[in-house]
PDBQT receptor file of N, H, CA, C and O in Angstrom, charges set to zero:
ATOM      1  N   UNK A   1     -49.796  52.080  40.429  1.00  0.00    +0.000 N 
ATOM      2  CA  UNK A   1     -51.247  52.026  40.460  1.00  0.00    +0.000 C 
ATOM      3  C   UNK A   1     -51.767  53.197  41.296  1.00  0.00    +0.000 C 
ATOM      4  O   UNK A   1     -51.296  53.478  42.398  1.00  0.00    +0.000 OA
ATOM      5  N   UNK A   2     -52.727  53.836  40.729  1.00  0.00    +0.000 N 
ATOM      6  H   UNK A   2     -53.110  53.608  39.834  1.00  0.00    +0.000 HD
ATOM      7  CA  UNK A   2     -52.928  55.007  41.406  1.00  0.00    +0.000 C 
ATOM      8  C   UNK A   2     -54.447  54.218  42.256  1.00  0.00    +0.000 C 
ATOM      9  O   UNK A   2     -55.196  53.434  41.673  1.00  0.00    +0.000 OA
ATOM     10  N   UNK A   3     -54.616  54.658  43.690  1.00  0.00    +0.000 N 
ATOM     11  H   UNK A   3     -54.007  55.295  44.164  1.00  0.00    +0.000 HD
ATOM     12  CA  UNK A   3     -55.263  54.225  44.789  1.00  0.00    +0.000 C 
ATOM     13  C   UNK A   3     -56.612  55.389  45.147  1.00  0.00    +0.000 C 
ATOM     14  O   UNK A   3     -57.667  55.089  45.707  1.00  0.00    +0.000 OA
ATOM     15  N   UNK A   4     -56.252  56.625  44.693  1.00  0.00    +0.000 N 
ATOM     16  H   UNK A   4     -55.396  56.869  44.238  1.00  0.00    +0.000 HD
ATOM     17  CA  UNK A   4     -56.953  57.646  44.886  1.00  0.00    +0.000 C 
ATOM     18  C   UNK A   4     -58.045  57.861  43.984  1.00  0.00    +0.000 C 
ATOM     19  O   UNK A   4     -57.981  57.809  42.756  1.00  0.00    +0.000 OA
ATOM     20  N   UNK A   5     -59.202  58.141  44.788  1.00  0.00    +0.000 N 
ATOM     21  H   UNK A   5     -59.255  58.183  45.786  1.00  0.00    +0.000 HD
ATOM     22  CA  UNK A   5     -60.660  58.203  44.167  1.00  0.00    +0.000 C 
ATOM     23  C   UNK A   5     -60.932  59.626  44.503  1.00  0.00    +0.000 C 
ATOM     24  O   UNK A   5     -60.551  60.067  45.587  1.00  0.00    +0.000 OA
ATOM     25  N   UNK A   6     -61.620  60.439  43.577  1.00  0.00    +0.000 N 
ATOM     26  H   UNK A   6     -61.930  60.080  42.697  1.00  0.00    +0.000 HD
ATOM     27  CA  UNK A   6     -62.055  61.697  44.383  1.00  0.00    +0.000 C 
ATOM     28  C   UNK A   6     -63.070  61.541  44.957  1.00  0.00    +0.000 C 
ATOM     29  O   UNK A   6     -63.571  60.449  44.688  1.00  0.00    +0.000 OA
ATOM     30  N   UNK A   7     -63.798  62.305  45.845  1.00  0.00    +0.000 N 
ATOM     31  H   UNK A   7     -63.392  63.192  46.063  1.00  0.00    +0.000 HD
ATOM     32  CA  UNK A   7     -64.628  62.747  46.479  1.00  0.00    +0.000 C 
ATOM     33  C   UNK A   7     -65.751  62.348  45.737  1.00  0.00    +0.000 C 
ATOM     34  O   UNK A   7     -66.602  61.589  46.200  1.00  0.00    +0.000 OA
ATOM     35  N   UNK A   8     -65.796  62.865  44.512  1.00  0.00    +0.000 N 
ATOM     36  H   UNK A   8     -65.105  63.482  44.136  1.00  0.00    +0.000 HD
ATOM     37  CA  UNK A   8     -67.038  62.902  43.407  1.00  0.00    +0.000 C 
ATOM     38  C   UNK A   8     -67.059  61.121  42.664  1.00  0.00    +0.000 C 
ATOM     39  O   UNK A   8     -68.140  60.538  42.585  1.00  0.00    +0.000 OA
ATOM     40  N   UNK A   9     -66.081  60.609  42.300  1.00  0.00    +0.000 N 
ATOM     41  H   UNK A   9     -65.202  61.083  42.364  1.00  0.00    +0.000 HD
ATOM     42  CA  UNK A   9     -65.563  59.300  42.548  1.00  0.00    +0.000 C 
ATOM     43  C   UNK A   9     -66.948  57.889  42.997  1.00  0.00    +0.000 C 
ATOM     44  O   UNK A   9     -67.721  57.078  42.488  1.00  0.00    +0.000 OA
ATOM     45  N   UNK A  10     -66.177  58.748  45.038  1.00  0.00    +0.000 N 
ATOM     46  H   UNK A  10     -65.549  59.407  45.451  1.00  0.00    +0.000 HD
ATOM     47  CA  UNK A  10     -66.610  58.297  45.963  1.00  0.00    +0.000 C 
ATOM     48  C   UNK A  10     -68.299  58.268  45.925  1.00  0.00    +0.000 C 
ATOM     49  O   UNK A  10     -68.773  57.139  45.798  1.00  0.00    +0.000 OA
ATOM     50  N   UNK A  11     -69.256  59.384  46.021  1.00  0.00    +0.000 N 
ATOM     51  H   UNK A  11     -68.871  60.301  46.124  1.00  0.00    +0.000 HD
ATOM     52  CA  UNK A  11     -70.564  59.953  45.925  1.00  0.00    +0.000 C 
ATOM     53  C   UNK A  11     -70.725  58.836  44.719  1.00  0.00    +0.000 C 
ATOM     54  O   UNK A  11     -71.314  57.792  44.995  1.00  0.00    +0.000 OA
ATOM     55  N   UNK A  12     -70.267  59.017  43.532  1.00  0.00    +0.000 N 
ATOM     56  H   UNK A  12     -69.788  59.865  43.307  1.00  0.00    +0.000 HD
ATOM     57  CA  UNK A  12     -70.677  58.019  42.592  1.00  0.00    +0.000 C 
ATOM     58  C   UNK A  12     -71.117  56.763  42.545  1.00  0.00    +0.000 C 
ATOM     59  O   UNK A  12     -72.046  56.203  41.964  1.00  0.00    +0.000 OA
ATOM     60  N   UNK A  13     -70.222  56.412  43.313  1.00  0.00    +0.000 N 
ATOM     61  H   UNK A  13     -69.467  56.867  43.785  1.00  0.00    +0.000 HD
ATOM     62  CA  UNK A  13     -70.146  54.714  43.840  1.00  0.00    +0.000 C 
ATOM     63  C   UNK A  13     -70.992  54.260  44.861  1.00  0.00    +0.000 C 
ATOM     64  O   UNK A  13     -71.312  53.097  45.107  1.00  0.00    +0.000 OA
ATOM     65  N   UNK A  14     -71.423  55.605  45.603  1.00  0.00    +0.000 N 
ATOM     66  H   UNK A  14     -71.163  56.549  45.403  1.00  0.00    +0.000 HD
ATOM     67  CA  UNK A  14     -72.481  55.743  46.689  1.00  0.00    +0.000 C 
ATOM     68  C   UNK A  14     -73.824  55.758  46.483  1.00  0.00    +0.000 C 
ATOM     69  O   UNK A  14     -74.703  55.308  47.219  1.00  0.00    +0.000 OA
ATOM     70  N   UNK A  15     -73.950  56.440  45.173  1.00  0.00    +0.000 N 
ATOM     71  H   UNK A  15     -73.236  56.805  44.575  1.00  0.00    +0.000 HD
ATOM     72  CA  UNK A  15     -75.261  56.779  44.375  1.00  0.00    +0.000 C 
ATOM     73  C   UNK A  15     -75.383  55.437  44.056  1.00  0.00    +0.000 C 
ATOM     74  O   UNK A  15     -76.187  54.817  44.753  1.00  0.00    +0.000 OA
ATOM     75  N   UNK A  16     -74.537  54.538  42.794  1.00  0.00    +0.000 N 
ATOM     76  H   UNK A  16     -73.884  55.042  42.228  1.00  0.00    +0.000 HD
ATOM     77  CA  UNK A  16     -74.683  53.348  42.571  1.00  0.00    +0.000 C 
ATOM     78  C   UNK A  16     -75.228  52.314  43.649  1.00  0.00    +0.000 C 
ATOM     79  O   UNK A  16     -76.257  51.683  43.404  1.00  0.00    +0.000 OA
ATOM     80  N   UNK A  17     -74.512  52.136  44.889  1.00  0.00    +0.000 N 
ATOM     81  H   UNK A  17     -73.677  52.649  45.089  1.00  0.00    +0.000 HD
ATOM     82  CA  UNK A  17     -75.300  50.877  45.803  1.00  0.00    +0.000 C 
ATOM     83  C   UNK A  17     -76.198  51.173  46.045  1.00  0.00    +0.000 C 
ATOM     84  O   UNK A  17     -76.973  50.251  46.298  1.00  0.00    +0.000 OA
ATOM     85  N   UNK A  18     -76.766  52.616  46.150  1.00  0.00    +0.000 N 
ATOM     86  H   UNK A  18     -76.137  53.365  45.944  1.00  0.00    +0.000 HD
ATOM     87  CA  UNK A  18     -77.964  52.973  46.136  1.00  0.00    +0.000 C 
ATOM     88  C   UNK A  18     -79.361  52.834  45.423  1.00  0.00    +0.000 C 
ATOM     89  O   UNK A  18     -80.473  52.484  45.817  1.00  0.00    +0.000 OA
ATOM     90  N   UNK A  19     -78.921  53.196  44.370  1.00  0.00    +0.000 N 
ATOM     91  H   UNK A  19     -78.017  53.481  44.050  1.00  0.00    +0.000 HD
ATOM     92  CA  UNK A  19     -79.818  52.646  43.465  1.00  0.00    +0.000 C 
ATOM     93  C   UNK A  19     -79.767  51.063  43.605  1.00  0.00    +0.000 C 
ATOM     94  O   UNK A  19     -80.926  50.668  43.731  1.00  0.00    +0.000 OA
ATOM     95  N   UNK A  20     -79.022  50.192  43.627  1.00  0.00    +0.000 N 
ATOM     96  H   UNK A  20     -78.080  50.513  43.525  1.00  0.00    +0.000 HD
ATOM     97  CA  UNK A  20     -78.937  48.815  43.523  1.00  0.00    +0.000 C 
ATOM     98  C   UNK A  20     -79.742  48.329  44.837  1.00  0.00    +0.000 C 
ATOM     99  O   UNK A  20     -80.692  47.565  44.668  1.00  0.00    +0.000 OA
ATOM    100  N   UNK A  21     -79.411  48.726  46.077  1.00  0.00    +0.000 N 
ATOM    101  H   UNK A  21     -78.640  49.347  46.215  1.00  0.00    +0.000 HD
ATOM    102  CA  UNK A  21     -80.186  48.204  47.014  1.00  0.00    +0.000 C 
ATOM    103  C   UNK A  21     -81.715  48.987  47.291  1.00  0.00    +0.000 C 
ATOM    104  O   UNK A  21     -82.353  48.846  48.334  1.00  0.00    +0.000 OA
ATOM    105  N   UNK A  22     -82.220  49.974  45.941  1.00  0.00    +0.000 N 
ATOM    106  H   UNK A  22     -81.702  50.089  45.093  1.00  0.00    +0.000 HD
ATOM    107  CA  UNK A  22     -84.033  50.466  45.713  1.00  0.00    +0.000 C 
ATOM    108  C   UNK A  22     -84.164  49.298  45.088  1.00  0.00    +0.000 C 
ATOM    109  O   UNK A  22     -85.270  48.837  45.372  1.00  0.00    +0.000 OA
ATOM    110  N   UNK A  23     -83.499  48.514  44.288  1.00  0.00    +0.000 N 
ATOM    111  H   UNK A  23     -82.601  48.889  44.057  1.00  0.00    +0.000 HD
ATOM    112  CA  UNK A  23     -83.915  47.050  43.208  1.00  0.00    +0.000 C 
ATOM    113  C   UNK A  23     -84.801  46.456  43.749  1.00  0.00    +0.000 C 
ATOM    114  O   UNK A  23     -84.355  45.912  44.759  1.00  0.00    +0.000 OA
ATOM    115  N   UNK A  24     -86.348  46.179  43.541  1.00  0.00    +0.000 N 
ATOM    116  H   UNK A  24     -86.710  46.621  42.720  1.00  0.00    +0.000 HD
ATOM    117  CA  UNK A  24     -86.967  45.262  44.252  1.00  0.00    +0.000 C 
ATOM    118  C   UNK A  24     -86.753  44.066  44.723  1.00  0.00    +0.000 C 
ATOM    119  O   UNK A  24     -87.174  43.503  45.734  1.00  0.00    +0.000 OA
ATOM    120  N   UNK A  25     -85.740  43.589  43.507  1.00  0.00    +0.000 N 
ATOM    121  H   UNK A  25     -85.398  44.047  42.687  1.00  0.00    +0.000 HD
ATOM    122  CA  UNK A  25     -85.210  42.031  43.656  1.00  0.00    +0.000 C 
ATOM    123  C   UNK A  25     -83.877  41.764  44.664  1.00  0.00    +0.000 C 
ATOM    124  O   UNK A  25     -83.323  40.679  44.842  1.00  0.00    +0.000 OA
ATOM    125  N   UNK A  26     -83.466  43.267  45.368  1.00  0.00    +0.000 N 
ATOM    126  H   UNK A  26     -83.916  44.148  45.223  1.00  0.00    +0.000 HD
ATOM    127  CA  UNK A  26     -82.522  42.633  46.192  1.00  0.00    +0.000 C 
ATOM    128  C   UNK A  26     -83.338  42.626  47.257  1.00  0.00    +0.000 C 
ATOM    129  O   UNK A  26     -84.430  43.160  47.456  1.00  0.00    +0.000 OA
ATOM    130  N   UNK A  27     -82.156  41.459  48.373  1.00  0.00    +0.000 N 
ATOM    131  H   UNK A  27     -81.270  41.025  48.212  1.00  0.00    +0.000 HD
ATOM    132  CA  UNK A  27     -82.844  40.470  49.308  1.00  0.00    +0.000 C 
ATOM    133  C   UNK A  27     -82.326  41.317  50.327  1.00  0.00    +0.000 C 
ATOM    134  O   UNK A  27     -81.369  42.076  50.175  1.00  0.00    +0.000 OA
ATOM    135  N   UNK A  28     -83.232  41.111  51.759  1.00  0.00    +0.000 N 
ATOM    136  H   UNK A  28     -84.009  40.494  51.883  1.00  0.00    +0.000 HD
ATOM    137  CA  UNK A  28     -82.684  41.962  52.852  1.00  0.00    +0.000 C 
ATOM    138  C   UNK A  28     -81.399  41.859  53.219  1.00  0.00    +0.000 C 
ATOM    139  O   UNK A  28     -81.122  43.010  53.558  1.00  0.00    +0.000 OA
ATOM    140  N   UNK A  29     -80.226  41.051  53.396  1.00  0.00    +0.000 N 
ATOM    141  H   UNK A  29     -80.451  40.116  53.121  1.00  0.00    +0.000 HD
ATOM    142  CA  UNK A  29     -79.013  41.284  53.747  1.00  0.00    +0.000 C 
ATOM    143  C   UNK A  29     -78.364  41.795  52.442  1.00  0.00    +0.000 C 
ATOM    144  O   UNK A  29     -77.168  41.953  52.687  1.00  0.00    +0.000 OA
ATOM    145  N   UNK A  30     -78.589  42.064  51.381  1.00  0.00    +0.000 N 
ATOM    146  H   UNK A  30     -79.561  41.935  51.183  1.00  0.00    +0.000 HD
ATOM    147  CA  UNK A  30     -78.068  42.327  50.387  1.00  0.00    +0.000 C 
ATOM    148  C   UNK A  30     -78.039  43.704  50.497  1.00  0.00    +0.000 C 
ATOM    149  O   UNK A  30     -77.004  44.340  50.699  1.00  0.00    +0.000 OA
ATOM    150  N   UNK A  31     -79.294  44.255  50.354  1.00  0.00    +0.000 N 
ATOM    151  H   UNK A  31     -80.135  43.739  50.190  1.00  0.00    +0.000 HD
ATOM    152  CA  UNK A  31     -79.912  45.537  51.111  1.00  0.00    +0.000 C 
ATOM    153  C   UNK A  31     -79.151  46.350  52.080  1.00  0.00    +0.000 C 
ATOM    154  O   UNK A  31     -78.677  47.484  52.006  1.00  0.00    +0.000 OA
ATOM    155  N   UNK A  32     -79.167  45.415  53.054  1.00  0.00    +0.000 N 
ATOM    156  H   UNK A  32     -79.552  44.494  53.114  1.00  0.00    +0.000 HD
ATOM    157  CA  UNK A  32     -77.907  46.008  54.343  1.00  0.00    +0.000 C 
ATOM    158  C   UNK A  32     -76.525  45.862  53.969  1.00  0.00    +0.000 C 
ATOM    159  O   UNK A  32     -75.700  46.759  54.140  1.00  0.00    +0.000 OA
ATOM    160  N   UNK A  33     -76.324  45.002  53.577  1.00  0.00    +0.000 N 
ATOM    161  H   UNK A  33     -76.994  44.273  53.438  1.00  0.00    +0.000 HD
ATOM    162  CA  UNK A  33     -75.282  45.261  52.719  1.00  0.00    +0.000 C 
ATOM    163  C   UNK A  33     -74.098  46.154  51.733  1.00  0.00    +0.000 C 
ATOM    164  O   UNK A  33     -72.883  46.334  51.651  1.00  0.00    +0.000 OA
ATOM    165  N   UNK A  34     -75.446  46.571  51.044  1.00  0.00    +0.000 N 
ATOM    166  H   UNK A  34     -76.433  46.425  51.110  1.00  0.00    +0.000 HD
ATOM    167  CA  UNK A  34     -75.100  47.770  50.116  1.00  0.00    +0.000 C 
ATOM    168  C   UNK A  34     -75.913  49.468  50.764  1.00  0.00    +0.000 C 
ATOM    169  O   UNK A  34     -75.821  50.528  50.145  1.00  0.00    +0.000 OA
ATOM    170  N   UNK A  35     -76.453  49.339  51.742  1.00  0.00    +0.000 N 
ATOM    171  H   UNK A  35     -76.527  48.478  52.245  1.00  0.00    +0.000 HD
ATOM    172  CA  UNK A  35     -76.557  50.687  52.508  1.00  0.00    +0.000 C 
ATOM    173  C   UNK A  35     -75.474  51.329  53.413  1.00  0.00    +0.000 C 
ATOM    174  O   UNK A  35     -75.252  52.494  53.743  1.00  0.00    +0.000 OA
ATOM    175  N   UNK A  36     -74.723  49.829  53.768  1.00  0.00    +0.000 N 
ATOM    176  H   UNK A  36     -74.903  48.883  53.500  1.00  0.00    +0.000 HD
ATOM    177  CA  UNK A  36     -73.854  50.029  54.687  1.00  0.00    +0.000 C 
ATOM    178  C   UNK A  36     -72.573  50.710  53.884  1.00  0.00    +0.000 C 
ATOM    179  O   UNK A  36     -71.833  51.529  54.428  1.00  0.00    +0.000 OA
ATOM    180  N   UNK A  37     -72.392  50.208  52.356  1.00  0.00    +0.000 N 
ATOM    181  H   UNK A  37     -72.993  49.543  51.914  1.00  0.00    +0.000 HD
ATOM    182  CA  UNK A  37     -71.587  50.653  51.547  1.00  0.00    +0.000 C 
ATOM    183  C   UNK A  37     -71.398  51.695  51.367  1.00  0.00    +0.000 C 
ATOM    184  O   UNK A  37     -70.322  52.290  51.295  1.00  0.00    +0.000 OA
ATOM    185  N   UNK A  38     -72.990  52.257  51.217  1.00  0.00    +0.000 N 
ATOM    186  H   UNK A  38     -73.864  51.774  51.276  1.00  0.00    +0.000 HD
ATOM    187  CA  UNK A  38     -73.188  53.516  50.805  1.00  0.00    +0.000 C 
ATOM    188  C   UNK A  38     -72.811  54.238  52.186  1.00  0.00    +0.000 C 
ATOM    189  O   UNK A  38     -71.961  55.105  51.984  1.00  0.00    +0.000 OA
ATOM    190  N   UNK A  39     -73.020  54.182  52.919  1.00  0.00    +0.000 N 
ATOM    191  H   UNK A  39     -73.710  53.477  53.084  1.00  0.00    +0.000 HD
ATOM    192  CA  UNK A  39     -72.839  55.072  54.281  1.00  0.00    +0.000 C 
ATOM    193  C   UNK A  39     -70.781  55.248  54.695  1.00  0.00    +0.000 C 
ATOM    194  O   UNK A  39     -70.070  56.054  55.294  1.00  0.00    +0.000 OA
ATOM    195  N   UNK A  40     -70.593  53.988  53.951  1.00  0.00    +0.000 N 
ATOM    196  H   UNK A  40     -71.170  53.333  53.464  1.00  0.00    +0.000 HD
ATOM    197  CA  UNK A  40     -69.437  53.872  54.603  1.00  0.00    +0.000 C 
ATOM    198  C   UNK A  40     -68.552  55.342  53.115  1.00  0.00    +0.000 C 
ATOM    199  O   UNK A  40     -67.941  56.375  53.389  1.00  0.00    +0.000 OA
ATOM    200  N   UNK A  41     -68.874  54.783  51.751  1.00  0.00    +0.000 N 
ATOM    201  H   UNK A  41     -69.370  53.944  51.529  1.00  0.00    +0.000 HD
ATOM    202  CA  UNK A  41     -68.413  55.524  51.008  1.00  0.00    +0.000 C 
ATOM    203  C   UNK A  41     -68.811  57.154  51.306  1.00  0.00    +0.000 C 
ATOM    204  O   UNK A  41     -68.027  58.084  51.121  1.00  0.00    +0.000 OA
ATOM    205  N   UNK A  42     -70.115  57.280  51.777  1.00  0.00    +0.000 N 
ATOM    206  H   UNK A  42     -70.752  56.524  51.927  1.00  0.00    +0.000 HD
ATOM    207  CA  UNK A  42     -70.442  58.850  52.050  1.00  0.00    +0.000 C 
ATOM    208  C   UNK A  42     -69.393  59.635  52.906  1.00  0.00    +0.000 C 
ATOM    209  O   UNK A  42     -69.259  60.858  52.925  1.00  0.00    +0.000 OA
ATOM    210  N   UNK A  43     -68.714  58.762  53.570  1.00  0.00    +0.000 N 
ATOM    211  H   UNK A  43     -68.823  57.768  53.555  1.00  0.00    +0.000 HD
ATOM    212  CA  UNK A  43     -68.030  59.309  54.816  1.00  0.00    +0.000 C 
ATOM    213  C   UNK A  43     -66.582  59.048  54.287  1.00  0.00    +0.000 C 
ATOM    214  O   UNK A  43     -65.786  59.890  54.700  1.00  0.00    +0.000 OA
ATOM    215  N   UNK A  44     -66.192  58.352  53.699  1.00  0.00    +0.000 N 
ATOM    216  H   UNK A  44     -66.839  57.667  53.363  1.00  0.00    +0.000 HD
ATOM    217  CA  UNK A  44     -65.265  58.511  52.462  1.00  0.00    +0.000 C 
ATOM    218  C   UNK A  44     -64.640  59.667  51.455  1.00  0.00    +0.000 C 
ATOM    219  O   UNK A  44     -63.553  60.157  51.146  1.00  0.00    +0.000 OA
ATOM    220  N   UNK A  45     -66.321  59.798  51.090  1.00  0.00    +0.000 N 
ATOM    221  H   UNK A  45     -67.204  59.400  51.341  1.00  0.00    +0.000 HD
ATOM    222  CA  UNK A  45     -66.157  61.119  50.228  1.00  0.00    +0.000 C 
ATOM    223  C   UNK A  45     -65.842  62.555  51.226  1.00  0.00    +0.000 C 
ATOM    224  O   UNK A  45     -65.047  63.424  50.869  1.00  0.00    +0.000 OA
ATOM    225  N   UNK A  46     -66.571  62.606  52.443  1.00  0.00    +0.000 N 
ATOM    226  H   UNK A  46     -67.217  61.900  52.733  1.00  0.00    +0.000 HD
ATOM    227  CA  UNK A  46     -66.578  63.364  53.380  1.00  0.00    +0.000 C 
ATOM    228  C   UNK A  46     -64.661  63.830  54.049  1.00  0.00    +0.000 C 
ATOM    229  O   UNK A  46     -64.197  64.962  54.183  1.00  0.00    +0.000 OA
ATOM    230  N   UNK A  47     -64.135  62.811  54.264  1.00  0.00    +0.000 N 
ATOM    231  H   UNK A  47     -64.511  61.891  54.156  1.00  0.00    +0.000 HD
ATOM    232  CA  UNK A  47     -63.236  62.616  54.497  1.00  0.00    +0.000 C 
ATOM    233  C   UNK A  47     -62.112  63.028  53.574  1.00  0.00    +0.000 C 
ATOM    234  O   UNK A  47     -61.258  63.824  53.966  1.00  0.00    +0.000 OA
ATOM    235  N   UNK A  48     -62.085  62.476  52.281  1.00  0.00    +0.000 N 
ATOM    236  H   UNK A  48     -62.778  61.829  51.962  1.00  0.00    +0.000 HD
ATOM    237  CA  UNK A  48     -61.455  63.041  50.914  1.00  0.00    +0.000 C 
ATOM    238  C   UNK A  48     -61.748  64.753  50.615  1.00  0.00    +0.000 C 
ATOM    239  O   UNK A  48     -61.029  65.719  50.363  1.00  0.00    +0.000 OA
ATOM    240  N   UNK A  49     -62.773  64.593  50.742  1.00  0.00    +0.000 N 
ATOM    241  H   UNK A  49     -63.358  63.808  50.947  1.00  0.00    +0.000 HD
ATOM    242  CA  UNK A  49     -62.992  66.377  50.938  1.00  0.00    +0.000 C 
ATOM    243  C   UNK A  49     -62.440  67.234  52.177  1.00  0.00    +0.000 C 
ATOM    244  O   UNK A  49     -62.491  68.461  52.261  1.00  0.00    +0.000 OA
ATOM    245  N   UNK A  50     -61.976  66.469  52.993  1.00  0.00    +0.000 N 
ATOM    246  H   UNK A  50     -61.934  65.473  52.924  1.00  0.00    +0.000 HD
ATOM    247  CA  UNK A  50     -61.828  67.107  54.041  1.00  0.00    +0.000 C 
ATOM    248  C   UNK A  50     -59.921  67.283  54.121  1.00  0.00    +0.000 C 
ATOM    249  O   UNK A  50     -59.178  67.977  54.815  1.00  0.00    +0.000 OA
ATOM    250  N   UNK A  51     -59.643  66.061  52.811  1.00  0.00    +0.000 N 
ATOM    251  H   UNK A  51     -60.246  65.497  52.247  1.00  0.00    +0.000 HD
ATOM    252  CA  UNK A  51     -57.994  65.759  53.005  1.00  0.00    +0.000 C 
ATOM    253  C   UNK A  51     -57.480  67.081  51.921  1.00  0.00    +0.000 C 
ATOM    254  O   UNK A  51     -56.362  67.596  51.945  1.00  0.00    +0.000 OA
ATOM    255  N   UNK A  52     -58.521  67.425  51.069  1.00  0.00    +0.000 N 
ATOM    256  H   UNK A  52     -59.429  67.007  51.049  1.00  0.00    +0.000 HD
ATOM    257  CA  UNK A  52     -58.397  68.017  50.143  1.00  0.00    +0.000 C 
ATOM    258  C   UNK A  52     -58.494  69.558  50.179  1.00  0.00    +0.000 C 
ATOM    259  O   UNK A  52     -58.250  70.255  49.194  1.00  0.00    +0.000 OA
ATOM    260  N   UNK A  53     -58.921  70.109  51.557  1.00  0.00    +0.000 N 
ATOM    261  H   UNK A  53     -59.119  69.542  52.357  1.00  0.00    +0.000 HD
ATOM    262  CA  UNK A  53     -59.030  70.880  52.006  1.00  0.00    +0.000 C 
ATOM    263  C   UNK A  53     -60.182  71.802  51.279  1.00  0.00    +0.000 C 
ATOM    264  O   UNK A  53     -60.036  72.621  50.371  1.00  0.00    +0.000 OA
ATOM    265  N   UNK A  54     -61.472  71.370  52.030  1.00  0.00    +0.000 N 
ATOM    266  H   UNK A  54     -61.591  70.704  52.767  1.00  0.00    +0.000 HD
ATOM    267  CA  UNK A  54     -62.249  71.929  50.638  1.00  0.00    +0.000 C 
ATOM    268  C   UNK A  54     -63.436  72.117  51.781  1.00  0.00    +0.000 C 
ATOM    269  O   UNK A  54     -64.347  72.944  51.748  1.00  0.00    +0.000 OA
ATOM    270  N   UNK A  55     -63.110  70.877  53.052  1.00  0.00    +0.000 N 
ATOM    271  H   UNK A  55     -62.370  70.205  53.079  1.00  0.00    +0.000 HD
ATOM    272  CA  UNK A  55     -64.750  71.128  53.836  1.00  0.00    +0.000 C 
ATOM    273  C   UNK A  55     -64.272  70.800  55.375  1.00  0.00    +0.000 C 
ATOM    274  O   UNK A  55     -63.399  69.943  55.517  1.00  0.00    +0.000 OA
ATOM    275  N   UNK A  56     -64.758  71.384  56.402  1.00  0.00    +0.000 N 
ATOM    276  H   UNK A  56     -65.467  72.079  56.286  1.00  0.00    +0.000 HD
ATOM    277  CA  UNK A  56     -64.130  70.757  57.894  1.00  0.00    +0.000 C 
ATOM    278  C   UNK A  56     -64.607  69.442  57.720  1.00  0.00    +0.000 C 
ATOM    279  O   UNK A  56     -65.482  68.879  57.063  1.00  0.00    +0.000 OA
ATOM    280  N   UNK A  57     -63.411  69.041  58.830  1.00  0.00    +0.000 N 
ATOM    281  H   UNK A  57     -62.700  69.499  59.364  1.00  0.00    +0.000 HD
ATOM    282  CA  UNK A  57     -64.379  67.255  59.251  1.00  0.00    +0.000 C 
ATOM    283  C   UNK A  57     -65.620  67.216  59.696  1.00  0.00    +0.000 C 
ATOM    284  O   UNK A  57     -66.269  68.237  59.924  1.00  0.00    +0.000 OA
ATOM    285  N   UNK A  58     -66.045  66.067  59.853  1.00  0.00    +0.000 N 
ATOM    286  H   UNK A  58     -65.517  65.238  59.667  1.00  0.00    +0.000 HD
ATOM    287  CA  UNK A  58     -68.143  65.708  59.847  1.00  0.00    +0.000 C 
ATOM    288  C   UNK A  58     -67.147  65.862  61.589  1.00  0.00    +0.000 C 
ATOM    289  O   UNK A  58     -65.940  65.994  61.793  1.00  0.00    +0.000 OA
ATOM    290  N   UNK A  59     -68.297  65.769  62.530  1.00  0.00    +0.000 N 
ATOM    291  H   UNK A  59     -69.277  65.661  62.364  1.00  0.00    +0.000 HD
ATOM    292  CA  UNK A  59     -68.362  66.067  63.738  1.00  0.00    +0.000 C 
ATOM    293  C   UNK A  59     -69.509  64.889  64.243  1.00  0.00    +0.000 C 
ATOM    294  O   UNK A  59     -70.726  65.033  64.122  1.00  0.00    +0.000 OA
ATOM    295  N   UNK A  60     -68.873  63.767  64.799  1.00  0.00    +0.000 N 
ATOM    296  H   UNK A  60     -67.885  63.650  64.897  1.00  0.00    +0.000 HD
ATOM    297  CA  UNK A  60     -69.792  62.813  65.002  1.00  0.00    +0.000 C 
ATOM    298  C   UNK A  60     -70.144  62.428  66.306  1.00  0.00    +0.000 C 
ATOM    299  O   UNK A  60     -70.772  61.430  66.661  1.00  0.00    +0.000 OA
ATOM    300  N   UNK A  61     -69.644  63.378  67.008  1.00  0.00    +0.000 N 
ATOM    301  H   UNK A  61     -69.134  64.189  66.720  1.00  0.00    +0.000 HD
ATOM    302  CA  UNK A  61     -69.745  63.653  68.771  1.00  0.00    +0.000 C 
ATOM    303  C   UNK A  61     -71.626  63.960  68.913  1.00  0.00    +0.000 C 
ATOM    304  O   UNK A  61     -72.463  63.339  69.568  1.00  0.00    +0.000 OA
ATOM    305  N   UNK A  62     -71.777  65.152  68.012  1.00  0.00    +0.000 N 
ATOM    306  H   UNK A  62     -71.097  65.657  67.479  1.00  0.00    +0.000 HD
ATOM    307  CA  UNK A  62     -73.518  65.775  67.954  1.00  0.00    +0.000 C 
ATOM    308  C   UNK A  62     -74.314  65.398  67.125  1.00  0.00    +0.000 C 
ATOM    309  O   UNK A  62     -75.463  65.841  67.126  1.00  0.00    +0.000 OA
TER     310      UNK A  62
């Protein structure tokens, strides 16, 4: 089973909770929920790009 998502993948899946938690009909923890997704996948993709040798690491000190 292959485990690996690319970068672009990742952003995809990021875009998606995104759009899902603009839905008027989702409910506030749902919301937080799927922002948190998105934030967590952004840094995902960030990371995959970074394994891939393509971008330095994010710098979360500044």
């Amino acid at each position: 089973m292959d485990t690996n998502i690319s970068a672009a993948g990742l952003r995809r899946w990021a875009a998606q909770c995104d759009a899902r938690a603009q839905d008027p009909m989702t409910t506030g923890p749902e919301y937080e929920r799927l922002m948190t997704m998105k934030n967590a996948l952004l840094d995902l993709a960030a990371t995959q790009e970074w394994l891939d040798g393509q971008k330095p690491p994010l710098d979360r000190a500044g």
